[in-house]
N, C-alpha and C positions, 0 to 999 in steps of 0.2 A: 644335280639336285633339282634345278628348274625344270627336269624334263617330265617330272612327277606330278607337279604342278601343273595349273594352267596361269595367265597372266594374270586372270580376270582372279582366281585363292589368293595370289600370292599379292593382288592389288588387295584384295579382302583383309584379311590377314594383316598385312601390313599397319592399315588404315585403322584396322580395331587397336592394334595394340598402341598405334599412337594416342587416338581417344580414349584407351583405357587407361595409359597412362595419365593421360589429363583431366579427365573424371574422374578416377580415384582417388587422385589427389589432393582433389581440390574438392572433394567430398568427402574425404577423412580431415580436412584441414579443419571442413565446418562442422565435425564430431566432437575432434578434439581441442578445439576453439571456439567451441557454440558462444561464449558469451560474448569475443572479443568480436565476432562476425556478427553478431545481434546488435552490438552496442554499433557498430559500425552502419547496419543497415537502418537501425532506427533513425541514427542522423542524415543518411541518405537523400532518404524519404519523408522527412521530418516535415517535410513540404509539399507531401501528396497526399493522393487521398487513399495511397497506399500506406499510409502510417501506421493506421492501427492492426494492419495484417501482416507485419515483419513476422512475427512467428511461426504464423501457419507456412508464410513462402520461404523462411530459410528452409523449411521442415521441408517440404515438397521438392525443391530445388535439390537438397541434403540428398532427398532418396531417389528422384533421379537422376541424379549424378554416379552415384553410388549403385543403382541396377542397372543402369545404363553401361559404366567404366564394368561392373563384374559379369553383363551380358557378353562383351565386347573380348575381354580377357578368356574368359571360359571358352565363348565361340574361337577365339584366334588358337589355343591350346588345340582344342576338336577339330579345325579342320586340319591343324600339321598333323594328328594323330589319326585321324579317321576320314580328311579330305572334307566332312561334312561342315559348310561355314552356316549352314541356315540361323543358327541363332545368332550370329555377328549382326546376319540383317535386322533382328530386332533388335540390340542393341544400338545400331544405329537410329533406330526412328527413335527408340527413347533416349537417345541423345542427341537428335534434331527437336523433340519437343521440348526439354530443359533447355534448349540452348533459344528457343522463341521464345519461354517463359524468362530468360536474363535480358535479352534482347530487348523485351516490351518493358519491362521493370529498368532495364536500364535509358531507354528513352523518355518512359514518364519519370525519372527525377531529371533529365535535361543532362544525361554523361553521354554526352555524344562519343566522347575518344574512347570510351568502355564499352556501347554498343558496336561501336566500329569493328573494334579488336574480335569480338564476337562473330563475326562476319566470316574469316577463314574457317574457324572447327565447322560454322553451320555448314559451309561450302562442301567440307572434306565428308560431312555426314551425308550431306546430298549425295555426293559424287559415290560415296561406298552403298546407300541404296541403291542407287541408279547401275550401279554394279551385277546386282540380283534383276535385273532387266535387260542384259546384255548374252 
């Protein structure tokens, strides 16, 4: 099966479907739970000066999460089907930009243990761009 492949799809591949996993999930979570993720984020921030923008950023966050996870999933399908992964790699960048857009939000309210965690996906999104450069 791997002789079809090279390491570098099957690292692709791999990589989106983990992130697609975890962006879609956690972008249907903020669909289907917008209010309880609003009401959560308003008190977050309750003490920045990001306060009064919790709706525009769940929204944003929501949608790239959500093209990000369906860029990521669609590309991992296309390349086992067609070998071609080019669209995995843009899903990875839009989900390296969501993930500096949590990253910053979650420094300006002072969650340090929440940006931290943030640190691995960013890592894994790096490393699957940096893939398309190999």
């Amino acid at each position: 099966m791997f002789s079809i492949y090279t390491p570098i799809e099957i690292a692709q591949i791999l990589i989106a479907l983990f992130l697609s996993s975890c962006m879609i999930q956690s972008g249907l979570d903020k669909v289907f739970d917008w209010k309880g993720n609003n009401d959560f984020l308003k008190s977050h921030f309750s003490k920045t000066f990001l306060s009064g923008m919790v709706p525009m950023m769940l929204f944003i966050v929501t949608l790239l999460e959500l093209i990000g996870g369906f860029l990521c999933l669609v590309g991992a399908i296309m390349g086992i089907i067609t070998f071609d992964t080019s669209l995995i790699g843009i899903g990875f960048f839009v989900i390296a930009v969501d993930l500096i857009a949590l990253f910053f939000g979650q420094r300006i309210a002072k969650d340090y243990q929440g940006a931290a965690t943030l640190v691995g996906y960013f890592m894994l999104s790096i490393l699957g761009i940096i893939t398309f450069g190999l």
